[in-house]
DSSP file (Angstrom, degrees, kcal/mol; ACC not computed):
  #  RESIDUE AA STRUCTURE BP1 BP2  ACC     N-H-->O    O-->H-N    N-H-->O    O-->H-N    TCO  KAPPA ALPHA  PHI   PSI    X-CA   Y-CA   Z-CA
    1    1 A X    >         0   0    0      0, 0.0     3,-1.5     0, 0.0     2,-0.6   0.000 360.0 360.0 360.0  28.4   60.1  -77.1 -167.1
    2    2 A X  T 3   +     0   0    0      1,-0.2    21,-0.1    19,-0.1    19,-0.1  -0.703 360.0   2.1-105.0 143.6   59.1  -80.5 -168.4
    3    3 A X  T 3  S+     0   0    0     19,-1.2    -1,-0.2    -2,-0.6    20,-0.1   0.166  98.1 153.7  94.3  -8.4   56.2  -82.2 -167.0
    4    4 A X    <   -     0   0    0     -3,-1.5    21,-2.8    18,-0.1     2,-0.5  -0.165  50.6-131.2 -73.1 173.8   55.7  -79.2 -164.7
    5    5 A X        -     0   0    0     19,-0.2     2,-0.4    -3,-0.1    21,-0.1  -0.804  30.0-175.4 -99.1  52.2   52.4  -78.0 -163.2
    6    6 A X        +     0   0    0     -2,-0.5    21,-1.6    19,-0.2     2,-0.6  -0.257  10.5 166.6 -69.0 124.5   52.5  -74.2 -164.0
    7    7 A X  B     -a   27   0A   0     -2,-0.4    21,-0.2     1,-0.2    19,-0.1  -0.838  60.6 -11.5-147.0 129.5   49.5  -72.6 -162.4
    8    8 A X  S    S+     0   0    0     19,-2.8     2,-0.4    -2,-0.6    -1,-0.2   0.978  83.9 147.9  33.7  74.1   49.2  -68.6 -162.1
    9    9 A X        -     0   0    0     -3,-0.1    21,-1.6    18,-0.1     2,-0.4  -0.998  45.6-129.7-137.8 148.8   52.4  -67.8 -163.0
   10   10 A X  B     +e   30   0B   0     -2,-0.4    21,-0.2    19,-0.2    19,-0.1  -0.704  30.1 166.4 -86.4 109.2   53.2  -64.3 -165.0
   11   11 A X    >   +     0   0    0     19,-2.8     3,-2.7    -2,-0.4     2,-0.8   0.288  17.5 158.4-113.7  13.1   55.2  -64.9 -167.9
   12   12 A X  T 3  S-     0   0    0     18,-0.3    21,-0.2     1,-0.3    22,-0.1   0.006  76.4 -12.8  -9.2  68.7   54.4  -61.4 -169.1
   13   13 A X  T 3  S+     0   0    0     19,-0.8    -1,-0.3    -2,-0.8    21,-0.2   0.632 101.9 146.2 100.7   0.0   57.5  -60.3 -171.9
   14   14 A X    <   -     0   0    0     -3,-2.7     2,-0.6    18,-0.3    21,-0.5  -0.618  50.6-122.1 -93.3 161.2   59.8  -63.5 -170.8
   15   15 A X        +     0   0    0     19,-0.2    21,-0.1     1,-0.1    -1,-0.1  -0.681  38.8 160.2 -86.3 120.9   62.0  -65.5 -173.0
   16   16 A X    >   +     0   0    0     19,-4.0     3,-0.8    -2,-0.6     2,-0.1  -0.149  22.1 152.7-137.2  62.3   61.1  -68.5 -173.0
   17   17 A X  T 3  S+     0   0    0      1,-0.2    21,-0.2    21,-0.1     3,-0.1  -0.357  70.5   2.8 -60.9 144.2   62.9  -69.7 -176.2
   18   18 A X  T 3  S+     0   0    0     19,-1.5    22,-0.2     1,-0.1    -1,-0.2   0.535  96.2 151.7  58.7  -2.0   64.0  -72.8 -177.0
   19   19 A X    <   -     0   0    0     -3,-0.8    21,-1.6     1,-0.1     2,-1.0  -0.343  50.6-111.9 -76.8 161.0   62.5  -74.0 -173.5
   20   20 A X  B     +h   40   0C   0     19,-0.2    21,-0.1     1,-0.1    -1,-0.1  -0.662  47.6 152.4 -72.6  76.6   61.2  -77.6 -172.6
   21   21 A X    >   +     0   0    0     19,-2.6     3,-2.5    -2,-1.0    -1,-0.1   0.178  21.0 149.1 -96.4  22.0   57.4  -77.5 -172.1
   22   22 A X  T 3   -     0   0    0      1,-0.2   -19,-1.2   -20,-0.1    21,-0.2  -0.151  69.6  -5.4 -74.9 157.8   56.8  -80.7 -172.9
   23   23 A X  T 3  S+     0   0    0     19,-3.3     2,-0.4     1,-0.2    -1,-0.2   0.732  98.2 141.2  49.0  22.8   53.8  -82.6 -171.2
   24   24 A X    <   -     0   0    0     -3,-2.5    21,-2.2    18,-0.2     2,-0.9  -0.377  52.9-133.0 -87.7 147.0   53.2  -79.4 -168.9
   25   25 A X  E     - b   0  45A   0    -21,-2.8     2,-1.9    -2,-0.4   -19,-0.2  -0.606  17.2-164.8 -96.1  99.1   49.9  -78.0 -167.8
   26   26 A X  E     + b   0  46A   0     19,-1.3    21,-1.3    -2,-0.9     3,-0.4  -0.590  22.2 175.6 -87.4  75.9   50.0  -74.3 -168.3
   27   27 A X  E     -ab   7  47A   0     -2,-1.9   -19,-2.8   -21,-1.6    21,-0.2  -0.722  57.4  -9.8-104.2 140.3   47.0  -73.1 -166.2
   28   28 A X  S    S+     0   0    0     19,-3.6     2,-0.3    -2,-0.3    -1,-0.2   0.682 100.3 149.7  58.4  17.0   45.7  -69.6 -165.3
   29   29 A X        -     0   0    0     -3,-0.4     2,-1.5   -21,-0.2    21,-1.3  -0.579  43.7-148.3-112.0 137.9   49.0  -68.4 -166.9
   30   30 A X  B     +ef  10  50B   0    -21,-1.6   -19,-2.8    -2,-0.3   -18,-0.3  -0.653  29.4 157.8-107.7 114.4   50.0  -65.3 -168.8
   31   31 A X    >   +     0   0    0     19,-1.8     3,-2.4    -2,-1.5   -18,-0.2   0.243  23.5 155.6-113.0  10.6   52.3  -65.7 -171.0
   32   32 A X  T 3  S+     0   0    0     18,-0.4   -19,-0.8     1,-0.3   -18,-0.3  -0.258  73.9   1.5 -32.9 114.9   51.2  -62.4 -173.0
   33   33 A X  T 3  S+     0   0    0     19,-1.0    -1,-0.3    20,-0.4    21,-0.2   0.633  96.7 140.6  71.3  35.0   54.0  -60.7 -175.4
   34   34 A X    <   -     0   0    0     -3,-2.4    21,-1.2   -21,-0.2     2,-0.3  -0.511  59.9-118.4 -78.0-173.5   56.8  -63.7 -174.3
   35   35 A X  B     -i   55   0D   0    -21,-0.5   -19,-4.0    19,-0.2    21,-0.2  -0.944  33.4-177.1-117.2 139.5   58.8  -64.8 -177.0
   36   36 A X    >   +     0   0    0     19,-1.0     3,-1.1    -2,-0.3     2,-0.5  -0.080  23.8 148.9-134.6  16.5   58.1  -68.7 -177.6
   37   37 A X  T 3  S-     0   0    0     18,-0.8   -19,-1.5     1,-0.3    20,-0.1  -0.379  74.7  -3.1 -89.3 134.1   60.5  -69.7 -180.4
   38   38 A X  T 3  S+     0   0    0     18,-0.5    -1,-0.3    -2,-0.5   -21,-0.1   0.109  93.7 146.5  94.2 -35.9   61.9  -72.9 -180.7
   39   39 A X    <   -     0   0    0     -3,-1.1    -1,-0.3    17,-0.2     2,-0.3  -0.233  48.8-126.9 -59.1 142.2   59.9  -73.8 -177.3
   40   40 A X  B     -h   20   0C   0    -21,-1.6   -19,-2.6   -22,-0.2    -1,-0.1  -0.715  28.9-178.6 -89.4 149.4   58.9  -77.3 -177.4
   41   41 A X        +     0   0    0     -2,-0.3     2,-0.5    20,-0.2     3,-0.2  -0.425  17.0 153.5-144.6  48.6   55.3  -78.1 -176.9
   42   42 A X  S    S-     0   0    0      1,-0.2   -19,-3.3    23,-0.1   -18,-0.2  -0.788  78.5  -3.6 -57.8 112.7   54.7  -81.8 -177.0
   43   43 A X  S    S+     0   0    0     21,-1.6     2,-0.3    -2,-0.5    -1,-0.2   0.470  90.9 158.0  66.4  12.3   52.0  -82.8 -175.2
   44   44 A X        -     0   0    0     20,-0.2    22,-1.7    -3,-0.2     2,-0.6  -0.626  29.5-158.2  10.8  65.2   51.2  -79.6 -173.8
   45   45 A X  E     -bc  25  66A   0    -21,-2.2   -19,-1.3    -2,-0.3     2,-0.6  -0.874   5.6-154.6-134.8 119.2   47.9  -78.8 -172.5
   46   46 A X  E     +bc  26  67A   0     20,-2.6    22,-2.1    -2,-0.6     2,-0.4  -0.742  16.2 178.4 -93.2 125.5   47.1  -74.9 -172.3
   47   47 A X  E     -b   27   0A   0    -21,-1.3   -19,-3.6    -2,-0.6   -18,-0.1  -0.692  67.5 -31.3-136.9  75.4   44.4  -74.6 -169.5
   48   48 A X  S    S+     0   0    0     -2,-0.4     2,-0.6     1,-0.3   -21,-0.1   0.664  86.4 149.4 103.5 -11.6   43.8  -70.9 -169.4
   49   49 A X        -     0   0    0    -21,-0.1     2,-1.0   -23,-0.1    23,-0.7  -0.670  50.0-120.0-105.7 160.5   46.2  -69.7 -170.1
   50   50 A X  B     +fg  30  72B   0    -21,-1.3   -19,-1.8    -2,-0.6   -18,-0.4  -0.612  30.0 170.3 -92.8 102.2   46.7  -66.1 -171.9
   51   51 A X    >   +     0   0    0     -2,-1.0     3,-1.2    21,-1.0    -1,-0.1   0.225  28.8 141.0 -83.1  11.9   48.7  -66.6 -175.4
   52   52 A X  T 3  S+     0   0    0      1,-0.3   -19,-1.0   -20,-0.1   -18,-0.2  -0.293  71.1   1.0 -68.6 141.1   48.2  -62.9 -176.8
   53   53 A X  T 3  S+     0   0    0     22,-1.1   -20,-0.4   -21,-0.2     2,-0.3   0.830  87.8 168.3  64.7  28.4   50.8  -61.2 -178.5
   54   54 A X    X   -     0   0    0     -3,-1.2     2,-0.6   -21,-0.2     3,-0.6  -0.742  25.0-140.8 -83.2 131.3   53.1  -64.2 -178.1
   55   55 A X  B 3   +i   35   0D   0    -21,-1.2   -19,-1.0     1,-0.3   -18,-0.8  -0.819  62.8  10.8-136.6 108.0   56.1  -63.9 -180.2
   56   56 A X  T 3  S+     0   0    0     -2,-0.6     2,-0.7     1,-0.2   -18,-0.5   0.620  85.7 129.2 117.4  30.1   58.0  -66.8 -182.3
   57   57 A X    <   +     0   0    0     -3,-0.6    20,-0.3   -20,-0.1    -1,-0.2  -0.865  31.8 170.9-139.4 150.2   55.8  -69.1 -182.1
   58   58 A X     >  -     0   0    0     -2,-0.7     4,-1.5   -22,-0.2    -3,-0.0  -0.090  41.6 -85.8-128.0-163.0   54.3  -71.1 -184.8
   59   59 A X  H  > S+     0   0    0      1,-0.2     4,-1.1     2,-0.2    -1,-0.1   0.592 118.1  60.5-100.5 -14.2   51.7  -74.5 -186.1
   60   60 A X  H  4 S+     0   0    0      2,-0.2    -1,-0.2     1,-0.1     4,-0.1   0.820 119.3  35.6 -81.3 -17.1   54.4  -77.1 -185.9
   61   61 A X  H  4 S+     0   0    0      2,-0.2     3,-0.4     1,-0.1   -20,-0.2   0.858 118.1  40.8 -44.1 -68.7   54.2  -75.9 -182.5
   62   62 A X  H >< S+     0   0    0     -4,-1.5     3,-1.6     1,-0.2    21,-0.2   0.774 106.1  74.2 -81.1 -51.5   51.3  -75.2 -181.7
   63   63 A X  T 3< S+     0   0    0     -4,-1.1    -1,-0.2     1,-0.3    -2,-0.2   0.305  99.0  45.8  86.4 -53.1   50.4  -78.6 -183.7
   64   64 A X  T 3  S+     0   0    0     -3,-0.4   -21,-1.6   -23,-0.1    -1,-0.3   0.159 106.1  74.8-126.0  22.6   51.6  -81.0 -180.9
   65   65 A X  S <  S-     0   0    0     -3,-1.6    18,-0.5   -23,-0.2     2,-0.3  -0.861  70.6-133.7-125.5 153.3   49.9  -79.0 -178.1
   66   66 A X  E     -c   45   0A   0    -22,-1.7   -20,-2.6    -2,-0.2     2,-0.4  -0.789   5.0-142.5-116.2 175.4   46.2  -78.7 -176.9
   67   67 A X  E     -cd  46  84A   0     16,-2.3    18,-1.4    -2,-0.3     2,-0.5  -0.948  10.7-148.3-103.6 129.9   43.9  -76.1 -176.0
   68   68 A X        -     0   0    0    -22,-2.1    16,-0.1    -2,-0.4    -1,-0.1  -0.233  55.2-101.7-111.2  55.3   41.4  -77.1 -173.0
   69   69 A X  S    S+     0   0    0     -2,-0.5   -22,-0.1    14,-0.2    -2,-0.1   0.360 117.3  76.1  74.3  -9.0   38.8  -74.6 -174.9
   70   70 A X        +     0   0    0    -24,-0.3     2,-0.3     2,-0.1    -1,-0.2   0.608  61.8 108.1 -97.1 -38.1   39.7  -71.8 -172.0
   71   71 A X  S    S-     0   0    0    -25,-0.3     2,-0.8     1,-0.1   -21,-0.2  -0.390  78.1-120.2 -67.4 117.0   43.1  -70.8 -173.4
   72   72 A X  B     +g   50   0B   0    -23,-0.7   -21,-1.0    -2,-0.3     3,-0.1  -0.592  50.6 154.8 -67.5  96.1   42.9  -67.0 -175.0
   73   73 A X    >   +     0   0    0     -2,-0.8     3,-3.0     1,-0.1    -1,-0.1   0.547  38.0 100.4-103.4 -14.0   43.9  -67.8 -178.4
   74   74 A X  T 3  S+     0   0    0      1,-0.3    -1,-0.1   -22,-0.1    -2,-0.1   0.544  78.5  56.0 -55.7   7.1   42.0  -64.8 -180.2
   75   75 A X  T 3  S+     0   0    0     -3,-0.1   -22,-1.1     2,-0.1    -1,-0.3   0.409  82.7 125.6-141.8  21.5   45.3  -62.6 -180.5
   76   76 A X  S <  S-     0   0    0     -3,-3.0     3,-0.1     1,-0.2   -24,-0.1  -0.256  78.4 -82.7 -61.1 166.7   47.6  -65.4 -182.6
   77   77 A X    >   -     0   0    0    -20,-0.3     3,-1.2   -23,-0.2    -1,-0.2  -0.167  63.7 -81.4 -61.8 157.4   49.0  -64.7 -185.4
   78   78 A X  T 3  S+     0   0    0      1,-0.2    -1,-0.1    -3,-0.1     3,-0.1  -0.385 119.5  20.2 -45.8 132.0   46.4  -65.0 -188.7
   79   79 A X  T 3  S+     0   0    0      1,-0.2    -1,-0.2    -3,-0.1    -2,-0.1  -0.204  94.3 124.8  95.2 -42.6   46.2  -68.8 -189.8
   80   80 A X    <   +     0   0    0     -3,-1.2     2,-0.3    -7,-0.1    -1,-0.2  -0.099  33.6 167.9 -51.8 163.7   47.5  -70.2 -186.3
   81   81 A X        -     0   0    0     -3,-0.1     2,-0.5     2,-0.0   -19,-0.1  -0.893  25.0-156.5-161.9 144.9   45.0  -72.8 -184.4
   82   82 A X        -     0   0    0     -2,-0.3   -19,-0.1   -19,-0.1     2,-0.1  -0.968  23.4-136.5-128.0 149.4   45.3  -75.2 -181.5
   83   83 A X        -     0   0    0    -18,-0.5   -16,-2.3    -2,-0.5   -14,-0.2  -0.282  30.1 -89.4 -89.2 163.4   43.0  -77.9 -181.6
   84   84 A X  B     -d   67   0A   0    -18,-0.2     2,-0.2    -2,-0.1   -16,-0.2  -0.423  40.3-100.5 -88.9 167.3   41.1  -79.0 -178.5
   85   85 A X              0   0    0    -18,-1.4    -1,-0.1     1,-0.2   -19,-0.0  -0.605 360.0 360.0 -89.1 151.8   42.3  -81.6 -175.9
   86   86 A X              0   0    0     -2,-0.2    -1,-0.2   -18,-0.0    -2,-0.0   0.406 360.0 360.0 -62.7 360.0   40.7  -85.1 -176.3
């Protein structure tokens, strides 16, 4: 999935371990209680989309991804952050 265009797509409880998100736009997308470990998130850009309860997934992660201020971050773990996009 790298480089993709994700837009209103349910990621509800899927694995998406170890997968390739780099430089994707994850927009309007619910990614609520998947498991995210190991996914790479280089250049990333979360646009909307619903991270709650997401499960493996950490600040070296999180860390090389942005947030476009929209993205439901309010139900990481304590301590986690994404930063906003430039």
């Amino acid at each position: 999935m790298r480089g993709a265009r994700i837009v209103e797509a349910d990621f509800s409880n899927a694995d998406l371990s170890d997968a390739d998100l780099s430089g994707a736009l994850v927009q309007d997308t619910t990614l609520s209680g998947a498991t995210m470990e190991g996914t790479v998130l280089d250049g990333t850009v979360f646009d909307g989309a619903d991270l709650t309860n997401v499960q493996g997934l950490n600040q070296l992660q999180l860390d090389t991804a942005c947030d476009d201020r929209r993205a439901n971050v309010s139900a990481l773990s304590v301590g986690l952050t994404l930063a906003p996009c430039q």
